[in-house]
GUSE-39822 format. One line per field, with one value per atom (N, C-alpha, C, O): residue in one letter; atom name; x, y, z. Coordinates in Angstrom, 2 decimals, padded with zeros to 5 digits. Layout:
r: A/...
a: CA/...
px: X/...
py: Y/...
pz: Z/...
***
This chain:
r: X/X/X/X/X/X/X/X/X/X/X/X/X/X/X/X/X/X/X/X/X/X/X/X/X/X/X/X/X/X/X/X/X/X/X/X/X/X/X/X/X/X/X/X/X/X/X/X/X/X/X/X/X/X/X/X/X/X/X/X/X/X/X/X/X/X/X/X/X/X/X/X/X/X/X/X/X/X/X/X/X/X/X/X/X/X/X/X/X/X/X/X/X/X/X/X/X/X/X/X/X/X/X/X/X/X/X/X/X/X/X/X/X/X/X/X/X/X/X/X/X/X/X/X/X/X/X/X/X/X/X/X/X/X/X/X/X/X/X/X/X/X/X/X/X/X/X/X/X/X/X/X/X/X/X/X/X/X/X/X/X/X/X/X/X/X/X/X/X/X/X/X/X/X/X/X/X/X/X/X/X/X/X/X/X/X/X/X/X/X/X/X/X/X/X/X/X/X/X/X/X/X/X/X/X/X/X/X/X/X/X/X/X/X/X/X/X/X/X/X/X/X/X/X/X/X/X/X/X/X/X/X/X/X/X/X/X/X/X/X/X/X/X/X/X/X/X/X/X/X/X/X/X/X/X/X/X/X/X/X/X/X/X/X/X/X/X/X/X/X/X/X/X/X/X/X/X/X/X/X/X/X/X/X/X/X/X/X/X/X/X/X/X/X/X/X/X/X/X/X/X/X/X/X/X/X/X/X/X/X/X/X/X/X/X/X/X/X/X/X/X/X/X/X/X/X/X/X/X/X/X/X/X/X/X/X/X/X/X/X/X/X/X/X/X/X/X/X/X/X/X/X/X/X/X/X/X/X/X/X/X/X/X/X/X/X/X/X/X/X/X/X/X/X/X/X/X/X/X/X/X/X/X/X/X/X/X/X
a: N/CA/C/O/N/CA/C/O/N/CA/C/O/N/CA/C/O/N/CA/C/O/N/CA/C/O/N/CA/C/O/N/CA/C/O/N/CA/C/O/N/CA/C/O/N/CA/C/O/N/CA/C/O/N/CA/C/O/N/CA/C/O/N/CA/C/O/N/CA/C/O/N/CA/C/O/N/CA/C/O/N/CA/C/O/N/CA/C/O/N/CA/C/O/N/CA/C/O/N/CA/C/O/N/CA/C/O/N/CA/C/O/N/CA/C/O/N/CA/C/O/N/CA/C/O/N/CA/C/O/N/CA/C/O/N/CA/C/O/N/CA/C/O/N/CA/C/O/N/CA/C/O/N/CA/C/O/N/CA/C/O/N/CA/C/O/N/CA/C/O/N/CA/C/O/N/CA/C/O/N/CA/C/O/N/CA/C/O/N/CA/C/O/N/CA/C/O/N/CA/C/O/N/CA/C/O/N/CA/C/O/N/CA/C/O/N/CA/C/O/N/CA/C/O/N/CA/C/O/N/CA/C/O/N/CA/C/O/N/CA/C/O/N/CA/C/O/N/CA/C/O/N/CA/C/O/N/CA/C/O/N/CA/C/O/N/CA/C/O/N/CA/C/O/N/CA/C/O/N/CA/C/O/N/CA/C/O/N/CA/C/O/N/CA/C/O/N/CA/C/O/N/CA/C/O/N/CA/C/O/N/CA/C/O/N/CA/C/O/N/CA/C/O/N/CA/C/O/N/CA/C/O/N/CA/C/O/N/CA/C/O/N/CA/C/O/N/CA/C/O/N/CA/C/O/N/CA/C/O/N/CA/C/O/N/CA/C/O/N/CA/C/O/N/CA/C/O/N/CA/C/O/N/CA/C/O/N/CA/C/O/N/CA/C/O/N/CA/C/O/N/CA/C/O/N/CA/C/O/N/CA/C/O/N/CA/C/O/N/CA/C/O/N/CA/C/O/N/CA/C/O/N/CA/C/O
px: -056.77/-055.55/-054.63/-054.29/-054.40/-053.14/-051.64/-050.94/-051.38/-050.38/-048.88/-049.05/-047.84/-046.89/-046.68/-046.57/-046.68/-046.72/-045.55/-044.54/-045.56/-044.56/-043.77/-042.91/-043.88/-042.73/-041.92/-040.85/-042.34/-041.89/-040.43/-040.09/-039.32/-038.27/-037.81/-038.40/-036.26/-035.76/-035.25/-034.14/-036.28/-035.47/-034.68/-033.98/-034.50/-033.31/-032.80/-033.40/-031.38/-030.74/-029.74/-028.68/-030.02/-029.32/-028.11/-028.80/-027.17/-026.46/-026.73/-026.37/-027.01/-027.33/-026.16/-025.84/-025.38/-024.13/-023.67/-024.25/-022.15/-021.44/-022.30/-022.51/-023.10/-023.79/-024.72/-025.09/-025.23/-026.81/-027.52/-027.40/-028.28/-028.90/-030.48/-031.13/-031.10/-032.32/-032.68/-032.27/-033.67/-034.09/-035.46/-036.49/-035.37/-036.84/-037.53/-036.92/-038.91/-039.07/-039.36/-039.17/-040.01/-040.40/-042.06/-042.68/-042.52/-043.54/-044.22/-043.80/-045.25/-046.13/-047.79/-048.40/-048.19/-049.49/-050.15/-051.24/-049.63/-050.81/-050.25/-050.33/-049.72/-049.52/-048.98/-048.59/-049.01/-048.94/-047.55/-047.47/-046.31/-045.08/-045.01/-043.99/-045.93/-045.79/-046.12/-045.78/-046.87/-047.39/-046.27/-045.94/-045.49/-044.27/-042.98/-042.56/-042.46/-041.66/-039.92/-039.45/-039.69/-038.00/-036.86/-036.50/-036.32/-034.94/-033.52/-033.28/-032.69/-031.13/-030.40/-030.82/-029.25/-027.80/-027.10/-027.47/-025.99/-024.87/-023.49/-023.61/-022.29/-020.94/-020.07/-020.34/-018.94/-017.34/-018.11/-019.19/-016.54/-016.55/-016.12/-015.54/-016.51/-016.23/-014.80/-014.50/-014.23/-012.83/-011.64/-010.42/-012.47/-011.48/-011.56/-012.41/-010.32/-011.04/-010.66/-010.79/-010.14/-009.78/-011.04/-011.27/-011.88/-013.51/-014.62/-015.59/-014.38/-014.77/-015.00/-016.02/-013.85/-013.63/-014.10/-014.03/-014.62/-015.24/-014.48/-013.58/-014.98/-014.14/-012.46/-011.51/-012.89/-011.98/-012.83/-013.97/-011.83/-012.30/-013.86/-014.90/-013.47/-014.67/-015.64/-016.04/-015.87/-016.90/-018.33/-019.26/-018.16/-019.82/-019.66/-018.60/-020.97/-021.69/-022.69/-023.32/-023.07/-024.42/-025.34/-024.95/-026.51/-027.66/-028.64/-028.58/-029.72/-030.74/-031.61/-031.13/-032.76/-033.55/-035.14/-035.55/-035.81/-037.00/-037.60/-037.00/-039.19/-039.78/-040.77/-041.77/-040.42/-041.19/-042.15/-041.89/-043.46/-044.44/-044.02/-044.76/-043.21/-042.42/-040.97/-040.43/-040.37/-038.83/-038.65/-039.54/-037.05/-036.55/-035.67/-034.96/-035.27/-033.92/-033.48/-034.12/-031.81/-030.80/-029.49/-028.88/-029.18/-028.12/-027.32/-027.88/-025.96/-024.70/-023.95/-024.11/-023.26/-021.89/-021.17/-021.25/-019.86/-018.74/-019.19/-020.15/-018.58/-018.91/-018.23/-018.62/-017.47/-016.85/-016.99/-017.19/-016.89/-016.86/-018.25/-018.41/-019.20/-020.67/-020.70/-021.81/-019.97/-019.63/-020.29/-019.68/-021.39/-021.38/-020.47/-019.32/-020.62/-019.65/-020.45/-021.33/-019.91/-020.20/-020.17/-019.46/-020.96/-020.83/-020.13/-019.79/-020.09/-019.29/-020.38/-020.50/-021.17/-022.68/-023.74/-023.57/-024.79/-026.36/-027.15/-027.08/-028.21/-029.03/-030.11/-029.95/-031.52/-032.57/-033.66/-033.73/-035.15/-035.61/-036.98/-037.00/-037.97/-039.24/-040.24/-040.30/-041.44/-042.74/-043.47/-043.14/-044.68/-045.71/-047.01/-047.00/-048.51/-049.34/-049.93/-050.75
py: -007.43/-008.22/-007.76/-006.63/-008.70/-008.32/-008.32/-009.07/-006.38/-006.39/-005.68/-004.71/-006.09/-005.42/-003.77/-003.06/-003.60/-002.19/-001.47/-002.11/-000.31/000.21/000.77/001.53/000.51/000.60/-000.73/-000.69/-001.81/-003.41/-002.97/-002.28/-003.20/-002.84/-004.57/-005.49/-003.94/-004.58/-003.82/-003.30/-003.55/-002.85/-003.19/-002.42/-004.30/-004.60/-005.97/-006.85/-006.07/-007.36/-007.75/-007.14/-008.71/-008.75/-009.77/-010.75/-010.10/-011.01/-011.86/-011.15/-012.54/-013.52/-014.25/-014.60/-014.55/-015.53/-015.46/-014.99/-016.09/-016.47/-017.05/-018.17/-016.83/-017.02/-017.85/-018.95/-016.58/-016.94/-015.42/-014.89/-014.90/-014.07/-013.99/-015.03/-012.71/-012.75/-011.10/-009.95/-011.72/-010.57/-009.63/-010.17/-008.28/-007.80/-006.74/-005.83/-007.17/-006.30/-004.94/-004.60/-003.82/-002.92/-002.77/-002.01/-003.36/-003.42/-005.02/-005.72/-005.06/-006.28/-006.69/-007.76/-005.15/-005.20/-005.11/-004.63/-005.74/-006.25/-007.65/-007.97/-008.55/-009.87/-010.43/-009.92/-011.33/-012.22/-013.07/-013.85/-012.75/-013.36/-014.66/-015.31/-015.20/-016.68/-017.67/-018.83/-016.78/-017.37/-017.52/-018.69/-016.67/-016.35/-017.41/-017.96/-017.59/-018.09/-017.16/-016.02/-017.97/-017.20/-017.83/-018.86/-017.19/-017.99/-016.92/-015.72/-018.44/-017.27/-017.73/-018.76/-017.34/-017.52/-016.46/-015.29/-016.92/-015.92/-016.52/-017.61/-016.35/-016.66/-016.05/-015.07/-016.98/-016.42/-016.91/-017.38/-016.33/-016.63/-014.80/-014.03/-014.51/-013.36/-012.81/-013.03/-012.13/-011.69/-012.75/-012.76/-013.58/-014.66/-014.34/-014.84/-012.96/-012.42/-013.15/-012.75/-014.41/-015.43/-016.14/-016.55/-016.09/-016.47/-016.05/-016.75/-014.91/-014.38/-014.71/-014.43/-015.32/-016.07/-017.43/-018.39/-017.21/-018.84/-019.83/-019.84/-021.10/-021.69/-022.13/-022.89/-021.19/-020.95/-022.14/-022.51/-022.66/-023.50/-022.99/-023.58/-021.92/-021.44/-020.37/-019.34/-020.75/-019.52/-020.23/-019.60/-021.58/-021.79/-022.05/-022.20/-022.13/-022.18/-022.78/-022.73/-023.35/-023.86/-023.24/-022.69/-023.31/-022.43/-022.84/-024.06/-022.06/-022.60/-021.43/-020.32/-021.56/-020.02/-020.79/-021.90/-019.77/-020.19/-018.78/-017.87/-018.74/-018.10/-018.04/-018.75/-017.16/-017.07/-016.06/-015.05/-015.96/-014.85/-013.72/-012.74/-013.73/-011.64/-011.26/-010.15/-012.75/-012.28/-013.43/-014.15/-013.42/-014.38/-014.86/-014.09/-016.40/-016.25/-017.05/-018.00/-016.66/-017.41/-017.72/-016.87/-018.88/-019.54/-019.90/-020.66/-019.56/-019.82/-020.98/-020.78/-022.02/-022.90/-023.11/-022.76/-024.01/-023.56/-024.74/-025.40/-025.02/-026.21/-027.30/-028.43/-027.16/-028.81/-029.07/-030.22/-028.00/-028.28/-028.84/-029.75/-028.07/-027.44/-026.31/-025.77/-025.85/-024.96/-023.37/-022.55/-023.02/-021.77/-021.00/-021.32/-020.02/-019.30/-018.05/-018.21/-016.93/-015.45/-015.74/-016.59/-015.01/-015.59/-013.80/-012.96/-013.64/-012.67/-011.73/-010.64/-012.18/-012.11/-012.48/-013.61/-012.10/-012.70/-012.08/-010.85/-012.79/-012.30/-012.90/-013.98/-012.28/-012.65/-012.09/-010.87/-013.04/-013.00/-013.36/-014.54/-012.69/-013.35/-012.69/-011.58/-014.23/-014.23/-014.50/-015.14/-013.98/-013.86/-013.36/-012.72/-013.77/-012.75/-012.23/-011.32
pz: -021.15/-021.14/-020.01/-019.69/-019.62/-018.38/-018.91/-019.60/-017.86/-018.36/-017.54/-016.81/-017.68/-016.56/-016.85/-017.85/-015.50/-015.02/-015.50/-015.78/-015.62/-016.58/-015.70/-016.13/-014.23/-012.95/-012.82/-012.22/-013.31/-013.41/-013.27/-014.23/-012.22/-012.52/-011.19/-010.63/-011.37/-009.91/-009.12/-009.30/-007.72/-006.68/-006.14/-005.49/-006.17/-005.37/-005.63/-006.24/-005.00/-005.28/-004.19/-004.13/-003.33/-002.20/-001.96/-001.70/-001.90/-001.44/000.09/001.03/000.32/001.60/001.83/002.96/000.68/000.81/-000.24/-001.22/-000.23/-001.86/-002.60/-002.12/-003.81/-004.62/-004.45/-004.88/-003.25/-003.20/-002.75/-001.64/-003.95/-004.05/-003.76/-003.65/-003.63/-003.21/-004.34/-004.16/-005.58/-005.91/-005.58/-005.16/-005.78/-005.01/-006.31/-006.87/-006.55/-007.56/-007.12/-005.95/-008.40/-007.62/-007.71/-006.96/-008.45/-008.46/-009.32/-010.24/-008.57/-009.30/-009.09/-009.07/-008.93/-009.41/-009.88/-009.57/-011.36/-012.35/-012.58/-013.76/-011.83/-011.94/-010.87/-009.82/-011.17/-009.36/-009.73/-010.68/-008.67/-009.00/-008.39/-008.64/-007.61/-007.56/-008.88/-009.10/-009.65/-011.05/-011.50/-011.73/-011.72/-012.72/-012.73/-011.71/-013.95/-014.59/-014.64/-014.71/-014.57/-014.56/-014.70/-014.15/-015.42/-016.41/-016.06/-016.04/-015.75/-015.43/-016.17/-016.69/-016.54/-017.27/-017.25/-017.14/-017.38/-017.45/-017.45/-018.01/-017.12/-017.44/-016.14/-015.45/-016.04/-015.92/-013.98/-013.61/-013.07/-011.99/-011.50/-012.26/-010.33/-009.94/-008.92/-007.74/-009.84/-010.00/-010.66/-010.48/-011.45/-012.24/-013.34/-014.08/-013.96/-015.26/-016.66/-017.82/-016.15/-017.08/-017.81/-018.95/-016.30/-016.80/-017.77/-018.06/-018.20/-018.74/-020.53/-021.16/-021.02/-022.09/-022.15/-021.39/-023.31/-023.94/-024.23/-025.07/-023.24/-023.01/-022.25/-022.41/-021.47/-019.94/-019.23/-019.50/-018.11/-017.12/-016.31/-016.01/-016.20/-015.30/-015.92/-015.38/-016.93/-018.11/-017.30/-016.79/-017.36/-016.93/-015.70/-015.09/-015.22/-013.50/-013.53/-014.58/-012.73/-012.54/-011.62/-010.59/-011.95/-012.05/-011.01/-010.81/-010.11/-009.71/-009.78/-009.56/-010.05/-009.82/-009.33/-009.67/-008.43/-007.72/-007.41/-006.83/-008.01/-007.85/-006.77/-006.71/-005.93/-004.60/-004.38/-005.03/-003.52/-003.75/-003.15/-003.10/-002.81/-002.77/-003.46/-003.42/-004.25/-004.25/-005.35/-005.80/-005.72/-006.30/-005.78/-005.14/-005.78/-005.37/-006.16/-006.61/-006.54/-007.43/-006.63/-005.98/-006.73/-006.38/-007.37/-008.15/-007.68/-008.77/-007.82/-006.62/-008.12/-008.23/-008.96/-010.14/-008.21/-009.13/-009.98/-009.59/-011.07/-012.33/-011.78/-012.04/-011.21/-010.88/-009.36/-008.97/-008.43/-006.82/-006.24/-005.42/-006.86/-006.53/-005.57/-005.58/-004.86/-004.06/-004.15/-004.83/-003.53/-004.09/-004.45/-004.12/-005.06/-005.80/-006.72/-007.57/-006.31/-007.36/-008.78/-009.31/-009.33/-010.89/-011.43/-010.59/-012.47/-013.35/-013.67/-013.12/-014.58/-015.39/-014.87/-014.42/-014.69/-014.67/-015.45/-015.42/-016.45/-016.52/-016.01/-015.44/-016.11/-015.36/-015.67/-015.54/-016.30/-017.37/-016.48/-016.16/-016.08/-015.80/-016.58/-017.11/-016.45/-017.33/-016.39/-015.39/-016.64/-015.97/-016.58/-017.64/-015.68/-016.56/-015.42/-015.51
***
């Protein structure tokens, strides 16, 4: 059975632009990350600590995530502009075999 490596971490996490990120694992050889699946969410706007609360104008963001064969990348916007924009929170969730 195939299974992730018990180094599976994230080395890294880069900013390219206002909310648009590039993630880097640290390892992935016992599965192939173009296979892989990956789910984001999270909350609030970054340094809007109003955002942070449920149901504040800016608690949610909109989301894009794309799995690429060396990296991830996630892009956040604002909820009403579309504008990129820093988010508060991320989490970030991949499957794979």
């Amino acid at each position: 059975n195939p299974s992730v490596s018990s180094a599976f971490n994230i080395s890294s996490v880069t900013r390219t632009a206002e909310g648009v990120y590039t993630v880097t694992l640290s390892s992935t050889t016992n599965f192939s990350l173009s296979s892989a699946y990956a789910v984001v969410g999270g909350y609030g706007r970054s340094g809007d600590d109003p955002s942070q609360t449920v149901g504040d104008n800016e608690f949610t963001c909109n989301w894009g995530v794309k799995v690429n064969s060396t990296n991830i990348s996630i892009n956040s916007k604002d909820n009403d502009t579309n504008d990129d924009s820093d988010f508060e929170v991320c989490y970030l969730q991949v499957y794979s075999r």
